[in-house]
C-alpha positions in Angstrom: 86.2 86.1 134.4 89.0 88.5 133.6 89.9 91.1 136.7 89.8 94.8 135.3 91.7 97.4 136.9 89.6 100.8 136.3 91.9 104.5 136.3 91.1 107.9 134.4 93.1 108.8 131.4 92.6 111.5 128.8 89.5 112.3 130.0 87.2 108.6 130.1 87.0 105.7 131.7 90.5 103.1 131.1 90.2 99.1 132.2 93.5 97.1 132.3 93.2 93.6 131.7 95.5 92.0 134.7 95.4 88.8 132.6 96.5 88.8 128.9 93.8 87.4 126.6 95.2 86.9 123.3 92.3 87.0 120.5 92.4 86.1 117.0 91.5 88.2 113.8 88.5 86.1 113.7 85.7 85.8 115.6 86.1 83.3 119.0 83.3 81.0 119.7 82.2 82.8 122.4 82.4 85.5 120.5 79.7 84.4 118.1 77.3 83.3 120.8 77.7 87.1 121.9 76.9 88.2 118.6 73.0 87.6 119.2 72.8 90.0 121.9 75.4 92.3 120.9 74.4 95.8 119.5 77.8 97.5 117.6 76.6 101.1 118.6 78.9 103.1 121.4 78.8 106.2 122.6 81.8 108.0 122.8 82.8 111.7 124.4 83.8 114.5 121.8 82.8 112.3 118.9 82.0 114.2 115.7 78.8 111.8 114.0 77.8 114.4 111.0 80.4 113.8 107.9 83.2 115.7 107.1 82.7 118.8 105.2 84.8 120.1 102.3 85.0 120.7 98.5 87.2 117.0 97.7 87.5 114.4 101.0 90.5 112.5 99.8 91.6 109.4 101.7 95.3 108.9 100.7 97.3 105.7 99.1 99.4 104.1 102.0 102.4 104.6 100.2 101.8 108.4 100.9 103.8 109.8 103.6 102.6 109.1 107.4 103.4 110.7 110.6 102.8 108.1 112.9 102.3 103.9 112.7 99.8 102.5 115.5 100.1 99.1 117.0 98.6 97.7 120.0 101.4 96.0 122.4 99.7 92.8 123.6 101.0 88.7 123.0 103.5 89.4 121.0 106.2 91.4 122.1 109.0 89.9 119.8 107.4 90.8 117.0 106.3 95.0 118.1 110.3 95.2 119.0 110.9 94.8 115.1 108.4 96.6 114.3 109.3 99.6 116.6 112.8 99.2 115.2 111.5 99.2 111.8 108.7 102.1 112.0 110.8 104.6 114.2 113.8 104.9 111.7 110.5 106.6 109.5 108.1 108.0 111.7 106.5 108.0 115.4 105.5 104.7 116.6 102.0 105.3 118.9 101.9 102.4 120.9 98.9 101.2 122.6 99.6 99.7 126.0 98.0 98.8 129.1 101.3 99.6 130.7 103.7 102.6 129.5 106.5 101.7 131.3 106.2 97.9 131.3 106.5 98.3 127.3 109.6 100.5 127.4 111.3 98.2 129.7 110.7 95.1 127.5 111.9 97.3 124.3 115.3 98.8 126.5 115.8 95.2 128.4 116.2 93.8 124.3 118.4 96.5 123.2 116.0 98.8 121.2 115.4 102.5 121.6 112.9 104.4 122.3 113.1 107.5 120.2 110.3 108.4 118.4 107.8 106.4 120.4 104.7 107.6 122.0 102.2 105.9 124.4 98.4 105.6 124.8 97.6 104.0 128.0 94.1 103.2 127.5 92.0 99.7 127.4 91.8 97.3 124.2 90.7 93.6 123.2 93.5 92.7 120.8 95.7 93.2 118.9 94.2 94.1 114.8 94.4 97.7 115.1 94.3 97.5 111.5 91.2 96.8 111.5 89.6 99.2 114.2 92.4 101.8 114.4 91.6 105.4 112.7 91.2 105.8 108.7 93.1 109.0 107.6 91.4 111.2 105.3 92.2 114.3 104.2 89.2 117.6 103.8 90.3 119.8 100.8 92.2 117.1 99.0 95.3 118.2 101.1 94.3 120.6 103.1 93.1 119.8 106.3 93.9 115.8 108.2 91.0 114.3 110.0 90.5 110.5 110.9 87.5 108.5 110.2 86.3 105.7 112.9 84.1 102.9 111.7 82.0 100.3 113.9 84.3 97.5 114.6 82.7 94.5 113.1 83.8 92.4 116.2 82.1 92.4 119.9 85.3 94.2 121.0 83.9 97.7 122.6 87.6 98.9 124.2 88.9 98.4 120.3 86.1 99.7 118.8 86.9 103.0 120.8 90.5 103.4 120.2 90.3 105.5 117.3 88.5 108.0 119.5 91.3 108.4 121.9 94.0 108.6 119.8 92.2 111.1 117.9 91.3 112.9 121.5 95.0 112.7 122.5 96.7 113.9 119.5 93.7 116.6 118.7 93.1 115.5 115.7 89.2 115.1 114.9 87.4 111.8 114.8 84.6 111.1 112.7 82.9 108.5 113.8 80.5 106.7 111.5 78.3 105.0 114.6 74.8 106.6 114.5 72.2 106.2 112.3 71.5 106.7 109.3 75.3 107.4 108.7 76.3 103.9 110.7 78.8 101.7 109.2 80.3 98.6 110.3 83.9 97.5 108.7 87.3 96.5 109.0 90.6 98.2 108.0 92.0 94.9 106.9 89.4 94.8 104.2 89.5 98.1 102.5 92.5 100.0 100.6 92.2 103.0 98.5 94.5 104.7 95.6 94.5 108.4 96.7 92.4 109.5 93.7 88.5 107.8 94.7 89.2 104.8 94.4 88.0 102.0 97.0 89.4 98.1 97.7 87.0 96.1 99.6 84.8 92.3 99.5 81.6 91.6 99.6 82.1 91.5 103.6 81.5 95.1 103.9 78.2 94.7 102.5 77.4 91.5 104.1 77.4 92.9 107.2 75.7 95.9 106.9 72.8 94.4 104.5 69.6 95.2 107.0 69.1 91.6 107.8 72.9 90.9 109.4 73.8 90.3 113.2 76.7 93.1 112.5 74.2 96.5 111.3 72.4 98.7 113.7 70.3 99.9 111.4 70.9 98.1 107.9 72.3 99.3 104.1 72.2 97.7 100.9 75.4 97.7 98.7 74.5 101.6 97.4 73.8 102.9 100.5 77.6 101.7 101.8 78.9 102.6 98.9 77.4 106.7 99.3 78.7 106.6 103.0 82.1 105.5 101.9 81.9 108.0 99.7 80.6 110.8 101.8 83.1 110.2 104.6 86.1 109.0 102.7 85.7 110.1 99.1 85.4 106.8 97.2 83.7 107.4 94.3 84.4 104.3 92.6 84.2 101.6 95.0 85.5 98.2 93.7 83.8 94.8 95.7 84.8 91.7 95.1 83.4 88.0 95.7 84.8 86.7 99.1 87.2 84.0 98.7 85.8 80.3 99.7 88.8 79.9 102.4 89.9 82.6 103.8 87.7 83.0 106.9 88.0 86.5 107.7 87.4 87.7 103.9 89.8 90.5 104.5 91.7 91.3 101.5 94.9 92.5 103.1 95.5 89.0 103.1 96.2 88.4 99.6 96.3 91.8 97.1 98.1 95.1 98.0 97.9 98.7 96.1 101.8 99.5 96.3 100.9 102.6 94.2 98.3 104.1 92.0 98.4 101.2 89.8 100.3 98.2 91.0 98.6 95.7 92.4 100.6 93.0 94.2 98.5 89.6 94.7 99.0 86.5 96.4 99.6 83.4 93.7 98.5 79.7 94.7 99.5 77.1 92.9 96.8 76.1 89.8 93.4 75.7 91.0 94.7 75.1 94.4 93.2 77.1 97.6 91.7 80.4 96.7 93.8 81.0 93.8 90.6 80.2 91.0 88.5 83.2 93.4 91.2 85.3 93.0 92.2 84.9 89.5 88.6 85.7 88.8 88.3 88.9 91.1 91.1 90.4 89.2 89.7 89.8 85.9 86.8 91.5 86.6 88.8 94.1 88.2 90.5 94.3 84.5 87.4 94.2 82.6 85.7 97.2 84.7 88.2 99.5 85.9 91.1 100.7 85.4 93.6 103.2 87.1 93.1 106.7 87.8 95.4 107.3 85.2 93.0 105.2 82.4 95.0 102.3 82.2 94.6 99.1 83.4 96.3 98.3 87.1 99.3 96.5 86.7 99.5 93.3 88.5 102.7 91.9 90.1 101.7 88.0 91.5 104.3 87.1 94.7 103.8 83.4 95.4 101.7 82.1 98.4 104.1 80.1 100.8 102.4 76.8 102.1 102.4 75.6 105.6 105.8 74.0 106.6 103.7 70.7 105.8 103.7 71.8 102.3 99.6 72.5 102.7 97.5 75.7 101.9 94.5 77.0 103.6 91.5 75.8 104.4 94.1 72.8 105.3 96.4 75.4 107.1 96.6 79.1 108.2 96.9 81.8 105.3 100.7 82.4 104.9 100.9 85.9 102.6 103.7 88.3 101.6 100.8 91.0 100.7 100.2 91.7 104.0 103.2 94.0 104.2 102.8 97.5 106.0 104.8 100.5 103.4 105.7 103.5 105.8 107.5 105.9 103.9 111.1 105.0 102.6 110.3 101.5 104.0 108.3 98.2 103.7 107.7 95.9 106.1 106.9 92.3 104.8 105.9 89.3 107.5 108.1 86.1 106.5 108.3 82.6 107.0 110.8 80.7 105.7 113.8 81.7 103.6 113.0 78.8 100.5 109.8 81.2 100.1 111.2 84.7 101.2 114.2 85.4 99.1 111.7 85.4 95.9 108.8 87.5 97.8 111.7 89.9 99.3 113.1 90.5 95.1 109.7 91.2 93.7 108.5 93.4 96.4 112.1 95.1 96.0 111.6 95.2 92.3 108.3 97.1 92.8 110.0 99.5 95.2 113.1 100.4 93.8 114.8 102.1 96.7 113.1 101.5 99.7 114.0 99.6 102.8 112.6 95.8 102.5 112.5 94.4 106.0 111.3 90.7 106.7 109.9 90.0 110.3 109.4 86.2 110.7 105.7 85.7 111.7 105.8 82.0 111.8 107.9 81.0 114.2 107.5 79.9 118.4 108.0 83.0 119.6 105.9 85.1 117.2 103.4 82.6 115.7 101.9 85.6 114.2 99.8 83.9 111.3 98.9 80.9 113.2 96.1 83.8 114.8 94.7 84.7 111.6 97.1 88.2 110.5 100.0 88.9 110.0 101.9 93.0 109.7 99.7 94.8 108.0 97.1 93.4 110.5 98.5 94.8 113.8 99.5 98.1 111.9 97.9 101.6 110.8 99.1 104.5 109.6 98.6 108.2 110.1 98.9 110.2 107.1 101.2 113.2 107.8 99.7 116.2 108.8 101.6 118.4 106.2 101.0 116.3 102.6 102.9 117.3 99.9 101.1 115.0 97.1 103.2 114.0 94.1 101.4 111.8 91.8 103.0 110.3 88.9 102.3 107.3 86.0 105.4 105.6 84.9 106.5 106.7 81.8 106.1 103.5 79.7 108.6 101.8 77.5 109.0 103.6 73.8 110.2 102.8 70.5 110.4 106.8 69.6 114.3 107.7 68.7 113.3 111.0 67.8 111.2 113.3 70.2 111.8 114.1 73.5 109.9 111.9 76.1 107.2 114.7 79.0 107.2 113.5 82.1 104.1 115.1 83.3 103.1 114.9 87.6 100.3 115.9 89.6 101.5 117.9 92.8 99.7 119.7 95.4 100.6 121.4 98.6 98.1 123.2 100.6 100.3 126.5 100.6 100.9 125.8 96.7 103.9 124.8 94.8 106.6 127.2 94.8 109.3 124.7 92.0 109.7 121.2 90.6 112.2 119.5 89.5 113.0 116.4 87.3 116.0 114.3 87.7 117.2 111.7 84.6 120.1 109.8 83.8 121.1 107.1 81.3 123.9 105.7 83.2 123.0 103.7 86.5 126.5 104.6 87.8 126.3 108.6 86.6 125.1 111.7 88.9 121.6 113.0 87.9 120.7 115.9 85.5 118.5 118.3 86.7 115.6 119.7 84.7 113.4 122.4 85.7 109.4 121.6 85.5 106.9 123.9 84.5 103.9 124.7 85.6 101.1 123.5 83.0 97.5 123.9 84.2 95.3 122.7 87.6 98.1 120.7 89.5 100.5 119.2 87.0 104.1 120.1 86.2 106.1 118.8 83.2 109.7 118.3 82.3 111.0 116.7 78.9 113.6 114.2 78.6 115.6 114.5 75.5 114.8 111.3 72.8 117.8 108.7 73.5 119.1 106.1 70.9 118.1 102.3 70.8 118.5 100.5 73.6 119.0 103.4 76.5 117.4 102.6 80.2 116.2 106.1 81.4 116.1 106.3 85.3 114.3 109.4 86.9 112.7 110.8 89.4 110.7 114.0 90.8 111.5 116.9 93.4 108.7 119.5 94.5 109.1 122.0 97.1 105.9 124.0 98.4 105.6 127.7 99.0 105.9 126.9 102.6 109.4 125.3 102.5 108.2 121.3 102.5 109.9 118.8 100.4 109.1 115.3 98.6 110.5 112.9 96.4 108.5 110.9 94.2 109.7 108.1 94.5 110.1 108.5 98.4 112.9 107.1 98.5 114.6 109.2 95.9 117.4 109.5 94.6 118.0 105.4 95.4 114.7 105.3 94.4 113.6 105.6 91.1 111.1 105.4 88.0 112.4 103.9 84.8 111.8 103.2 81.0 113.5 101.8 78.2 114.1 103.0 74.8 114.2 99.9 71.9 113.0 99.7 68.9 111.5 96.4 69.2 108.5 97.9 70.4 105.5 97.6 67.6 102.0 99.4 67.8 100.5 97.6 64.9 97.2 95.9 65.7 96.9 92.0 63.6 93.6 91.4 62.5 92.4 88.0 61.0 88.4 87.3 59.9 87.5 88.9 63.5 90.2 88.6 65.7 92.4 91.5 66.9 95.5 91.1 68.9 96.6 93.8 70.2 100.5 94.7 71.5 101.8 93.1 74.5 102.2 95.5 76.9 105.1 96.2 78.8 107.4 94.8 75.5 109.7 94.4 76.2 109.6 93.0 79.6 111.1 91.2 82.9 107.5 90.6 84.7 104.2 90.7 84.6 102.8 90.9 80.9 99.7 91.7 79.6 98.2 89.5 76.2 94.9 92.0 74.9 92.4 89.9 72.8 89.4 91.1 71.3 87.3 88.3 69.2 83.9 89.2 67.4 82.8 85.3 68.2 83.2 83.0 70.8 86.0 80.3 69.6 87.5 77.1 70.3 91.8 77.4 70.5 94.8 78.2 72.7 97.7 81.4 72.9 101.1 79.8 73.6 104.2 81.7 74.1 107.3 79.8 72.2 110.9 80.7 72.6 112.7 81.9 69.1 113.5 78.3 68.1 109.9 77.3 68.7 109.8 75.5 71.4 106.8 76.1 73.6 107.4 77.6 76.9 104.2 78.3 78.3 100.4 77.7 77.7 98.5 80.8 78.0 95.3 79.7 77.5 93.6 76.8 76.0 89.9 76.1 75.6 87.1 78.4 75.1 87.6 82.1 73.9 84.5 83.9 75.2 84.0 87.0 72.9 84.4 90.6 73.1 87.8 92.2 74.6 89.6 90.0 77.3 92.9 90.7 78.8 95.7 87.3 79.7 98.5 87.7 81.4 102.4 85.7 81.6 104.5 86.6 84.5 108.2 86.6 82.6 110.0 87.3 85.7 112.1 83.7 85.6 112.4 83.5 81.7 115.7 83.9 80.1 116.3 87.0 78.6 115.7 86.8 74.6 113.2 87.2 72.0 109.6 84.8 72.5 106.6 84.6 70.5 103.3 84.8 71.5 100.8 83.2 69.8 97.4 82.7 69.1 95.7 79.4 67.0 91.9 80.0 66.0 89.8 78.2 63.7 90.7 81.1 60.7 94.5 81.0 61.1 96.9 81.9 63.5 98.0 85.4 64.9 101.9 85.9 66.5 103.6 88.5 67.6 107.2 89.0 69.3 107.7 89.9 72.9 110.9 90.4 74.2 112.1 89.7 77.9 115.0 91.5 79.5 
């Protein structure tokens, strides 16, 4: 039996642990005997338990700017030094602690600072404040910053009640989601949202609410959580997906990440080896019914799965993932392993954030076994959206083929006091200074700005400035001007559609490319055959596909990241005749 150490701070009741209990992401064994007697329902001062109220509740894209990053500093202390370092360069750190002074000691003794650090002395269980520390959302779409506290799915009750007090200390209101009928029990680690109503989660969140779980107080089908997510949090789309056979916890942090509205970074296995089949079929059917809140489908960017050092993957070892990386503003922080593994993760997730700060803090090692406990930094993480959002939104201009008309770059951008000017930035040359274009005003939110037409073969690198009629800034990138958007002008690019007694291929898309590529089908008839890319002397490169064609649109995908650069063909054998079409890789 632990010894508990009771004082009064901000207001309620504190207990220290005198002994340091460190517990995993997942649920102990005593922990599961608990569960039959536990009831996830607490009582908590100055809690608000209606929903929020306003005319758009918008909970924001983590790659939105935050005020503030909470961890909890218990068992690994290595690890919340780097991450101090990391987070304070970008924001406030708010540091959980049983002991203010003990932490800033350990941070000073090891050579860090303490600037932009503030401490909650108050009682926890562990250490995933991901997954029980406050949800921002925003009332008014950027108006007004409230947080949003679910029930802990764990028999944790000093978690389950952080949210509270950080929301007490800072005055920020708390929503708590813990009475009926508006209860909810769920985990951070297993939900992400786009900014625009769109919801991440797996079937986990309505596992444990369905009316006949341990986990529910009072019990909701999959509609019912669905309403409340969307009632508190504004998810009006809410997209669940099967659980994956070996990954315990079933939180998806541990193998996809939104990096933006439409880029989804995923863990790759090996073929057919761990979870990678589940996976593969969750985003398929992400691809088939959904697509970004600019119309298109999301964009996925695979980062490879690094095995155990015994070469194995989970369930025969822990989950080792590079998507559970924490973004907080002009930075991203991605747990790493070993440097074999690293150096390719590190260049992709660089590549999908031109600009920004990529830091690596080792998670596998004897001082910070970090993943050997179920998480890894996006686990022990959350973020507090700023207070004072100035929202640029903005869909990569795609590649083109046109030599001829100027090229709108059009943004979404809101600031609560209104936009007072916006700006576009362009330039052909890497090396060259920007040119400045003014953006006009157009109708609801968006700006635009044209980009004169270029010749063949010009890269275009850009990026967006707003100011607000209160004075605030942003650059969209973030990390503008070393951050950027880009397209390129070629006329290799062909919108023609090849159709053949049924079958349509559509364009690759990007083409040309250096990553992730999207093949669109679309076959009246279920068929029999295989789409092979060949390289221009016809030598085959890479088998797409081969089998069965089920019928009806379908969307494969080729990662050309480690291809030469040159010109490839894709294509397509059926039992009429064969369709091919270029594809060109940078």
């Amino acid at each position: 039996m632990l010894k508990l150490l009771s004082l009064f701070v901000f207001g309620f009741s504190v207990s220290l642990v005198a002994q340091e209990v460190i517990l995993p992401i997942g649920l102990t064994q005593a922990e599961k005997e608990l569960l039959k007697e536990y009831k996830f329902h607490f009582n908590t001062q100055k809690e608000i338990t209606t929903a929020p109220v306003g005319n758009e509740i918008r909970t924001p894209g983590q790659w939105e700017e935050v005020q503030a990053v909470c961890i909890t500093w218990t068992g690994f202390p290595s690890i919340h030094r780097q991450l101090v370092a990391a987070i304070q360069l970008e924001c406030e750190v708010w540091i959980v602690c049983s002991d203010s002074n003990a932490v800033k000691s350990n941070i000073t003794s090891n050579g860090g600072s303490l600037i932009n650090t503030r401490y909650f002395q108050m009682p926890y269980n562990s250490i995933w404040m991901r997954d029980y520390g406050p949800n921002s959302v925003y009332l008014n779409g950027v108006d007004e910053l409230v947080l949003v506290d679910w029930i802990y799915n764990r028999p944790r009750p000093d978690d389950d009640v952080v949210s509270v007090g950080i929301g007490l200390n800072r005055n920020i209101p708390v929503y708590t989601m813990n009475t009926a009928p508006n209860d909810l029990v769920h985990t951070g680690g297993n939900f992400m949202a786009d900014g625009f109503g769109h919801g991440f989660s797996s079937y986990l969140v309505d596992n444990e609410n369905d009316p006949g779980s341990t986990f529910t107080i009072s019990g909701h089908d999959g509609p019912a959580v669905s309403n409340l997510m969307n009632l508190y949090q504004g998810i009006d789309s809410y997209i669940k997906m099967t659980t994956l056979p070996y990954d315990d916890i079933h939180h998806i942090d541990m193998h996809i990440k939104l990096m933006n509205e439409e880029v989804l970074l995923v863990g790759e296995f090996p073929t057919n080896t761990s979870d990678g089949p589940q996976i593969e079929l969750n985003l398929q059917y992400i691809q088939d019914n959904y697509t970004s809140t600019f119309g298109t489908p999301f964009k996925i960017v695979r980062v490879p799965m690094p095995p155990s050092t015994s070469g194995l993957y989970a369930p025969n070892a822990s989950y080792r993932t590079y998507a559970n990386n924490v973004i907080v503003n002009k930075t991203v922080i991605v747990p790493t392993y070993r440097d074999q593994y690293d150096t390719t993760a590190l260049r992709i997730i660089q590549e999908v954030m031109p600009g920004y700060n990529v830091v690596g803090i080792d998670v596998d090692n004897s001082t910070g076994n970090l993943i050997g406990q179920g998480g890894a930094l996006h686990c022990i993480t959350k973020e507090v959206a700023t207070a004072d959002p100035l929202l640029i939104s903005h869909q990569n201009h795609p590649d083109t083929d046109d030599l001829v008309n100027p090229y709108t770059i059009v943004a979404l951008i809101r600031h609560k006091t209104g936009i007072d000017n916006a700006t576009l930035y362009y330039k052909t040359n890497f090396a060259a200074s920007y040119t400045a274009v003014p953006m006009s005003f157009v109708s609801g939110n968006n700006w635009s700005a044209n980009i004169p037409a270029q010749v063949n073969g010009t890269r275009i690198w850009y990026y967006i400035h707003a100011e607000a009629v209160s004075g605030k800034q942003q650059n969209r990138p973030m990390s503008a001007p070393e951050g950027y958007f880009s397209f390129l002008v070629t006329s290799n690019l062909s919108a023609e559609l090849q159709e053949l007694d049924g079958f349509i291929s559509q364009e690759a898309f990007p083409n040309p490319t250096n990553g992730l590529t999207c093949i669109p089908l679309n076959n009246k008839d279920e068929f029999d055959g295989s789409l092979i890319l060949f390289d221009q002397v016809g030598k085959p490169v890479q088998v797409i596909h081969e089998g069965k064609f089920i019928s009806g649109p379908r969307k494969y995908f080729i990662d050309a990241t480690d291809l030469p650069s040159g010109m490839y063909h894709v294509v397509l054998n059926t039992p009429n005749g064969i369709i091919s079409q270029k594809l060109g890789v940078k």
